[in-house]
C-alpha positions in Angstrom: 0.0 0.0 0.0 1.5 3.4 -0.8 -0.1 5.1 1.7 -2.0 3.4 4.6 -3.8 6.2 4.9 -5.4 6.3 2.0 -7.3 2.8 2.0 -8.1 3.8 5.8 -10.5 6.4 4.7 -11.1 4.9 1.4 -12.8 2.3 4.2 -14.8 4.6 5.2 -17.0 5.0 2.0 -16.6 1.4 1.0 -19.7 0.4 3.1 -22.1 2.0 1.1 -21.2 0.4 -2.0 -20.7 -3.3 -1.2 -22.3 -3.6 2.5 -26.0 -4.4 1.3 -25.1 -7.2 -1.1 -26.3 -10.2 1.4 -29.4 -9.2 2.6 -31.6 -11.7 3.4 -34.2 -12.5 0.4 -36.5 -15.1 0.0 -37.6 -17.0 -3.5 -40.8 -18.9 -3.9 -40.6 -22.3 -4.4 -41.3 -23.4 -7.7 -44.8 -25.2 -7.6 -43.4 -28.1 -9.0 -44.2 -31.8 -8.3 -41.5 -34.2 -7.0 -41.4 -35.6 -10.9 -41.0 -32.4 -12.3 -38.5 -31.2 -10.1 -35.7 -34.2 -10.6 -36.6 -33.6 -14.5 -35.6 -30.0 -14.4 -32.9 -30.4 -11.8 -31.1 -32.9 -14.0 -31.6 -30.9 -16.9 -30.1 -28.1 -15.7 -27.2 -29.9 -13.6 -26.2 -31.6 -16.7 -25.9 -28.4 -18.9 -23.8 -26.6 -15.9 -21.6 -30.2 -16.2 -20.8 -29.6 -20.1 -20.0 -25.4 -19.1 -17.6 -26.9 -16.5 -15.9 -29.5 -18.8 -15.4 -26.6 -21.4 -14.2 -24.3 -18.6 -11.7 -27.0 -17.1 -10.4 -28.2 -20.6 -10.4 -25.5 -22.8 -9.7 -22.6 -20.2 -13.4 -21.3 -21.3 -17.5 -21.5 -21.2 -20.4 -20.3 -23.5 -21.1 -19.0 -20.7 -19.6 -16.1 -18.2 -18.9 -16.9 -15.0 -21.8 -14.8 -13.1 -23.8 -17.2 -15.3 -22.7 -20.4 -13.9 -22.4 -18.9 -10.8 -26.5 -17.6 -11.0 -27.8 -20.8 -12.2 -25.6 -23.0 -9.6 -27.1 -20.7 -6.9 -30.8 -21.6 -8.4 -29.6 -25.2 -8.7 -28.4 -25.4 -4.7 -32.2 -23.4 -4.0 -34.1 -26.3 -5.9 -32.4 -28.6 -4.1 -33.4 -26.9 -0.2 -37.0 -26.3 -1.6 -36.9 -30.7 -2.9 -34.3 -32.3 -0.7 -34.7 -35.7 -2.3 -33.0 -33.9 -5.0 -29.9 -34.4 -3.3 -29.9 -38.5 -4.0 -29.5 -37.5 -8.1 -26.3 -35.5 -7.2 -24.2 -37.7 -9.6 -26.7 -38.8 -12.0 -26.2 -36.3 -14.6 -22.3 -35.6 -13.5 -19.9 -35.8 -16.6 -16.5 -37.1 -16.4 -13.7 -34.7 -15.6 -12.1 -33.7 -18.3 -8.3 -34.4 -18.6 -6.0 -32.5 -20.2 -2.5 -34.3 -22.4 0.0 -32.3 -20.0 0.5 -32.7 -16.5 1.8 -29.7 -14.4 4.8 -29.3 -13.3 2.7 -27.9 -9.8 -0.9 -28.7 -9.8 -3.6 -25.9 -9.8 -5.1 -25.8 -6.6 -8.5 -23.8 -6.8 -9.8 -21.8 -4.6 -12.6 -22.0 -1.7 -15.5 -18.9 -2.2 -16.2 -16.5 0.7 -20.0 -16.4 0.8 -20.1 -12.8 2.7 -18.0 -10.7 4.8 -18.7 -13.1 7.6 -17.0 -15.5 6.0 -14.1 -13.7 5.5 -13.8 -12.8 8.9 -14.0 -16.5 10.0 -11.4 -17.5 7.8 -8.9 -14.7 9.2 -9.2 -16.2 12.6 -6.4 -18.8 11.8 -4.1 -16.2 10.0 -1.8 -13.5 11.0 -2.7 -10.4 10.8 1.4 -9.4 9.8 0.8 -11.8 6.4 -1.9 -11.2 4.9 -2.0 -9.9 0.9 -5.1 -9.4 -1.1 -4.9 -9.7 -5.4 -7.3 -8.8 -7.5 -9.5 -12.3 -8.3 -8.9 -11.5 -12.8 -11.4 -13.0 -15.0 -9.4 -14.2 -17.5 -7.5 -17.6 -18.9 -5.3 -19.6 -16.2 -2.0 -20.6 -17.3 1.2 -22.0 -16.1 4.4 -21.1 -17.5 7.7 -23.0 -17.6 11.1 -21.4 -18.2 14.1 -23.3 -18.2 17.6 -21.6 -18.6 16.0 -18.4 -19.5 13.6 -19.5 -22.1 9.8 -20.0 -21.9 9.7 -23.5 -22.7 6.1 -24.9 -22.0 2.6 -22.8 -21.2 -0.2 -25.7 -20.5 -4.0 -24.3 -19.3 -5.1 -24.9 -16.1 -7.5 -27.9 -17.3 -8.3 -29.9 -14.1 -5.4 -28.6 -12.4 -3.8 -31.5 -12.7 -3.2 -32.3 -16.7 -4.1 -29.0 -18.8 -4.0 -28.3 -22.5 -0.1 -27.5 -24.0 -0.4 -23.8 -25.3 3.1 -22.4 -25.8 2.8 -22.0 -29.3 0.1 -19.5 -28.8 1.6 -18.2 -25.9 4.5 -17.3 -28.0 2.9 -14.8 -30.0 1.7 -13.1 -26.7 4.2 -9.5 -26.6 3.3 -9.3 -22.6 4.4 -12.7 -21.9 8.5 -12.7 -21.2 9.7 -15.0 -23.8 12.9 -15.0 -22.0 14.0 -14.4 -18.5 17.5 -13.8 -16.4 17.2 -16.6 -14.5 18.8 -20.3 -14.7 17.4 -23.9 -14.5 13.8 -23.9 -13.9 11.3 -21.2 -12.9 7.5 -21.9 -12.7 4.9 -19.1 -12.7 1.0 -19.3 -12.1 -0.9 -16.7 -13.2 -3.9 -15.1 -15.7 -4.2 -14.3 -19.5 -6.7 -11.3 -19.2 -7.5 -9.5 -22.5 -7.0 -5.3 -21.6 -9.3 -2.9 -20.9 -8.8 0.5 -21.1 -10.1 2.0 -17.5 -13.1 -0.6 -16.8 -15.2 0.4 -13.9 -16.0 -3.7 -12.9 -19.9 -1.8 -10.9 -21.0 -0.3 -14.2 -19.2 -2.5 -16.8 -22.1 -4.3 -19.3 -18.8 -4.6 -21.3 -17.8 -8.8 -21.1 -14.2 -9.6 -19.6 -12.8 -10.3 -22.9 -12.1 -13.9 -21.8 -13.7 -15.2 -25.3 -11.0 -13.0 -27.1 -7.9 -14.6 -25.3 -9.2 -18.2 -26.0 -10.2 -17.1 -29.3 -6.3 -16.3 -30.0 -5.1 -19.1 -28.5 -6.9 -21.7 -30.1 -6.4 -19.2 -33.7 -4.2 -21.6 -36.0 -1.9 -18.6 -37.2 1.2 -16.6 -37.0 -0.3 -13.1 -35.4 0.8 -11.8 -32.4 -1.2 -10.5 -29.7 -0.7 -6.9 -27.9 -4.0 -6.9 -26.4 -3.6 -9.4 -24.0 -2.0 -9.3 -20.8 -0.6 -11.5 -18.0 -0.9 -10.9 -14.5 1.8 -13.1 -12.7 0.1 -14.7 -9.2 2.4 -16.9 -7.7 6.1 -18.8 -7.8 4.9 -22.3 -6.6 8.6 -23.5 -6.2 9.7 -20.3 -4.1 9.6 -20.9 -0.4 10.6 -17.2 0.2 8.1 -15.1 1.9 5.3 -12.9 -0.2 7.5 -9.8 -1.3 10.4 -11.2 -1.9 7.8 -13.6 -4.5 6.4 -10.7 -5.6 9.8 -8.6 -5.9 11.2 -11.6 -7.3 8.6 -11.5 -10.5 9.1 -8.0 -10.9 12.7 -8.6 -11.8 11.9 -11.6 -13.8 9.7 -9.0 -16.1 6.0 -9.9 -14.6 3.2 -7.7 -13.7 1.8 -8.4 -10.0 3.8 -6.7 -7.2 1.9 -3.3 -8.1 -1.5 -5.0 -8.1 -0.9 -7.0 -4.6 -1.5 -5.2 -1.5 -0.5 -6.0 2.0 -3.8 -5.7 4.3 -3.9 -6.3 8.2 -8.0 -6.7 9.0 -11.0 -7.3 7.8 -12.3 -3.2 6.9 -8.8 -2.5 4.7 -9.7 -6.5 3.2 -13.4 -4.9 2.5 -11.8 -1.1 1.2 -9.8 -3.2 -1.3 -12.2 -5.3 -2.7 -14.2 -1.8 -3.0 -11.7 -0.3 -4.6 -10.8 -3.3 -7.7 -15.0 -3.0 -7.9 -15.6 0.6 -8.4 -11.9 2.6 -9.7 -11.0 2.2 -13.7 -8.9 -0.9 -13.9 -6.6 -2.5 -16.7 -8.6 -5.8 -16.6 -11.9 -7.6 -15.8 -12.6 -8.6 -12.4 -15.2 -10.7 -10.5 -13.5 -9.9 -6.8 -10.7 -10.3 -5.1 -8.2 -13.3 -3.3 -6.9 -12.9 0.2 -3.6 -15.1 0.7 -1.9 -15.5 3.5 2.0 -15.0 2.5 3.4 -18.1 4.0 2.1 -21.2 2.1 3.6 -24.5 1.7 6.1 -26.1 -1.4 4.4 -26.6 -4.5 4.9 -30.2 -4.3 2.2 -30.3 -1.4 -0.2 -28.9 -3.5 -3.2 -30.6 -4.0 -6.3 -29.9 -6.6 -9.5 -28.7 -4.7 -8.8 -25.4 -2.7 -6.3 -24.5 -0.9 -6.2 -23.3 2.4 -4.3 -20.3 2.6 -6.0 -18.3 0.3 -9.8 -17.4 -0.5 -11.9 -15.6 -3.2 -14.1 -13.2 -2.1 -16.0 -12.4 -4.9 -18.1 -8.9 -5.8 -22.3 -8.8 -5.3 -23.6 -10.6 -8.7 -24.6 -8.8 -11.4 -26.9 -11.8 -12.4 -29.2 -14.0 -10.5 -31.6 -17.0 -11.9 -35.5 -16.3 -10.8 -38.8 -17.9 -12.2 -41.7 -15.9 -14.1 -44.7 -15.5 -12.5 -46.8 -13.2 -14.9 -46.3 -11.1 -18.1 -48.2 -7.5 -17.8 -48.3 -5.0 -21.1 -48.4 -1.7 -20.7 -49.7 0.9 -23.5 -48.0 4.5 -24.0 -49.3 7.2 -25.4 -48.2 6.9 -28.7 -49.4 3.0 -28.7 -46.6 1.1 -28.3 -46.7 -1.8 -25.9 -44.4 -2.8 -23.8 -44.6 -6.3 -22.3 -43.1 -6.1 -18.5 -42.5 -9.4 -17.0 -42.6 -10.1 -13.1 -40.6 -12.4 -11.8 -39.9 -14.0 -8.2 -38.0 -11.2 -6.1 -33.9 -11.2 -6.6 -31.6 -9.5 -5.7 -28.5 -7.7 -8.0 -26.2 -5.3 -6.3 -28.1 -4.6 -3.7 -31.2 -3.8 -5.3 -34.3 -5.6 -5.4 -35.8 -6.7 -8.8 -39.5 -7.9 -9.3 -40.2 -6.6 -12.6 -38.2 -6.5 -16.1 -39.1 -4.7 -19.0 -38.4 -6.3 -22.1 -39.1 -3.3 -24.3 -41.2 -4.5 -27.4 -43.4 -7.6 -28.2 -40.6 -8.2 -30.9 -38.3 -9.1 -28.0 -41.0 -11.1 -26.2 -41.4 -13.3 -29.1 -38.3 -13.8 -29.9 -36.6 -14.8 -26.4 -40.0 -17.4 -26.7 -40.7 -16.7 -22.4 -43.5 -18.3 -20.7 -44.8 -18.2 -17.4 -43.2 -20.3 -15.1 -40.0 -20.1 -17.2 -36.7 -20.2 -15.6 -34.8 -16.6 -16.2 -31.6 -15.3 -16.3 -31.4 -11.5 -14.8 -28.8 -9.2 -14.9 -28.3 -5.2 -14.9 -26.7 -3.6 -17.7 -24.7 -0.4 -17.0 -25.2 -1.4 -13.2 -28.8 0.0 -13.9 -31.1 -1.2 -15.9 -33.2 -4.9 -15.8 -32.2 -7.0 -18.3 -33.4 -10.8 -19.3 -29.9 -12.1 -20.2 -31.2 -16.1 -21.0 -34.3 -17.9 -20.8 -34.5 -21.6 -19.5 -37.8 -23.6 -20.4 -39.6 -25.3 -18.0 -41.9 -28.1 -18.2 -45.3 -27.4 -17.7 -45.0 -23.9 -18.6 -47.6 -21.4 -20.1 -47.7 -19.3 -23.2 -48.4 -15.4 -22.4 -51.5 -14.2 -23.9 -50.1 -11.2 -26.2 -52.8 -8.4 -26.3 -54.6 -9.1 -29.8 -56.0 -5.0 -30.7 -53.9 -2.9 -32.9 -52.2 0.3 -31.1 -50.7 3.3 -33.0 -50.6 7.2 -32.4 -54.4 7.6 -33.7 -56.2 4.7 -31.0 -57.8 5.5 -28.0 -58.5 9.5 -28.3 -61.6 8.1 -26.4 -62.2 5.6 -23.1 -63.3 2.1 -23.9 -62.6 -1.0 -23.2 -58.6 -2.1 -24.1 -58.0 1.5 -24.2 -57.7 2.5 -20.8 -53.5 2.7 -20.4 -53.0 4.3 -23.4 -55.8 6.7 -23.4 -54.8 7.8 -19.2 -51.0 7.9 -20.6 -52.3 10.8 -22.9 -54.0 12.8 -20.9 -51.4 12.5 -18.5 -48.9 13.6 -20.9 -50.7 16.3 -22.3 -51.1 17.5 -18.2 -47.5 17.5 -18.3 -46.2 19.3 -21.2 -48.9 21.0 -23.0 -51.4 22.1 -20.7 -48.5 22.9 -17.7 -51.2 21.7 -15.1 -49.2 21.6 -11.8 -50.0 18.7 -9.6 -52.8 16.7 -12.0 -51.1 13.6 -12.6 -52.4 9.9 -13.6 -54.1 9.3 -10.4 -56.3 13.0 -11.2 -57.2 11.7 -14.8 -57.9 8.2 -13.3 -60.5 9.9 -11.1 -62.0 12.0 -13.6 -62.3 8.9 -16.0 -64.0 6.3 -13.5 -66.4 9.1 -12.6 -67.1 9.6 -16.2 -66.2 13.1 -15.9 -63.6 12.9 -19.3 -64.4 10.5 -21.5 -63.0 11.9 -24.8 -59.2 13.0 -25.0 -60.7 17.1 -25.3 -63.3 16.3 -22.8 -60.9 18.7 -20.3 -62.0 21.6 -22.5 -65.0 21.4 -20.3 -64.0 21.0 -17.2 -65.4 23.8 -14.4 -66.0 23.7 -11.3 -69.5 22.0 -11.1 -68.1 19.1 -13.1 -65.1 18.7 -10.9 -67.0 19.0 -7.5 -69.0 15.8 -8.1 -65.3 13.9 -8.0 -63.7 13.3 -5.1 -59.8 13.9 -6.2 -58.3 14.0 -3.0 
């Protein structure tokens, strides 16, 4: 840390930002029998099975990792809400994908800190003197081999035990050190991350630019890459302590000493992760990994998490919730706008009940039904957004409003004409008439008491006509 000060106060503000993200919040069950459940639970565990193969042998998913990670939470929630679902746990599991190389030292993994809490249990067995915190990069894990200088071998992370051998590709990488001042061997862990030019991770809809790196890598040609960088984690032979690791890759020619930060407690832990979530970064991240400094030899390693360090990841940006109605609202001008309520999630803090999905155009062509599985997510850190759709057995089509809207309908109240024709006397209130203080709920009024029932009915309003409605 450059100056301590700094993070103290940035402490301070960081609260506000990331403090709400695990309120409690309750999903309705799906109303699903027994049957139907196992159907869609191994449906859905065996397409998060074929992302994770992809991920572990080819370094990357059709998916992002906020998606996995939504639909794994929805998966785990099935299974409290039917807990004989838990007896098909391996039914739909596929085979762990191995890759031709084996690692020199195996990729470990991390365990996930559900919340803050969590954090703070896991710092109980650590000192407070050794304890670092790294941004947790979404991006394309690699190992690196050097011998005598020379990058001899780069092999993907695969199942952390046998990846994929990718130092041809690697090769054309500029930010990779193709050679190094160092003899015999030299092993380094770390991330292929595709560059961003200040990203702000909170209000990012951009994607990490993890499809880019593993497009170049698996690209059967000669071009070389400057757009994608390597952020250097760890020396898994080195039994020095943390800096000198770190001080030791920044000689060898690797990013990481800048980006790793020495942290004593839990509130400059929680500043941090604040800080790699909201300030403009060079790179995509999803959170942030607390290590403790001393760690054993990388021949103790083992694949499945290690113990001395732990992702804490940021609030999702995505969550998986079921559809429970389709409403459609008319404008003024006669467009309709389907808006569909879903169970109650929450993303970043904020809770979401209701998405709008903008046209019937967009209804039709994401094909949603009611009791439909759904992907959310906010875009610019804003705005509701149905990312995916995931069909559901037993669902029902939505009814899409059959009458013809355009700018001429409903310049009178009838029936199917009630949103569009309130939205334009409420608009006209609003900007042509400048009537302070008579809003939707006014017109509403005036309408149900059959006080306006033509759009120039208001020409005629005095003060008998509006004393038989009671507007307030």
């Amino acid at each position: 840390m450059r100056i301590f000060l700094f993070w103290a106060v940035f402490a301070v503000f960081s609260f506000g930002v990331l403090g709400l993200e695990n309120s409690a919040f309750a999903q309705s069950c799906p109303p699903w029998s027994l049957e139907q459940a196992k159907q869609e639970y191994l449906t859905l565990k065996k397409q998060l099975d074929i992302w994770n193969t992809d991920y572990r042998k080819n370094g990357y998913s059709a998916v992002s990792d906020a998606t996995y990670d939504a639909f794994s939470r929805q998966l785990r929630f099935w299974k409290s809400c039917f807990p004989e679902l838990k007896k098909l746990e391996n039914e739909a599991k596929s085979p762990a994908p191995k890759g031709q190389v084996r690692h020199e030292v195996v990729h470990t993994g991390m365990h996930k800190a559900k919340d803050r809490q969590a954090v703070v249990s896991w710092l109980r067995s650590r000192s407070a003197n050794d304890l670092w915190v790294q941004p947790k990069i979404d991006g394309v894990a690699v190992s690196l081999l050097y011998k005598n200088g020379k990058l001899a071998q780069a092999v993907s992370r695969g199942d952390g035990k046998f990846g994929e051998d990718w130092t041809v590709a690697v090769r054309r990488i500029v930010c990779v050190p193709q050679q190094i001042r160092a003899d015999g061997a030299v092993l380094v862990q770390g991330e292929l991350f595709w560059k961003h030019d200040g990203r702000r991770e909170k209000s990012s809809s951009e994607t990490s630019g993890r499809e880019k790196v593993m497009g170049f890598l698996l690209a059967q040609d000669d071009t070389a890459s400057p757009n994608i960088g390597f952020f250097a984690w760890e020396l898994p032979n080195s039994s020095k302590g943390m800096l000198v690791r770190l001080e030791t890759l920044e000689k060898l020619g690797f990013v990481s000493k800048k980006w790793t930060k020495k942290v004593r407690n839990i509130d400059e832990i929680a500043s941090l992760r604040n800080f790699f979530y909201t300030e403009p970064m060079p790179f995509a991240t999803d959170g942030i990994v607390v290590k403790q400094g001393k760690r054993p030899s990388g021949k103790e390693w083992t694949v499945g998490g290690k113990s001395w360090s732990l992702a804490w990841k940021y609030p999702p940006k995505q969550a998986a919730s079921c559809v429970v109605g389709v409403v459609f609202s008319v404008g003024r001008t006669g467009r309709v706008t389907p808006i569909v309520e879903i169970e109650p999630v929450r993303i970043s803090g904020r809770e979401i009940r209701r998405v709008s999905l903008g046209s019937v155009a967009i209804l039709r062509e994401l094909d949603l039904g009611i009791g439909d599985q759904v992907l959310v997510e906010l875009r610019g850190s804003a705005i509701p957004h149905i990312a995916q759709v995931w069909q559901v057995k037993g669902r029902k089509a939505v009814k899409i409003p059959q009458k013809e809207y355009d700018f001429w309908s409903c310049s009178r109240f009838e029936s199917g004409c009630e949103q569009q024709f309130l939205a334009r006397l409420t608009w006209l209130s609003k900007n042509g008439l400048d009537m302070h203080g008579v809003g939707e709920g006014t017109w509403k009024k005036l309408v149900q008491n059959g006080v306006v029932v033509n759009l120039l009915d208001w020409l005629r309003l005095n003060e008998a006509s509006l004393s038989q409605v009671k507007i307030f």
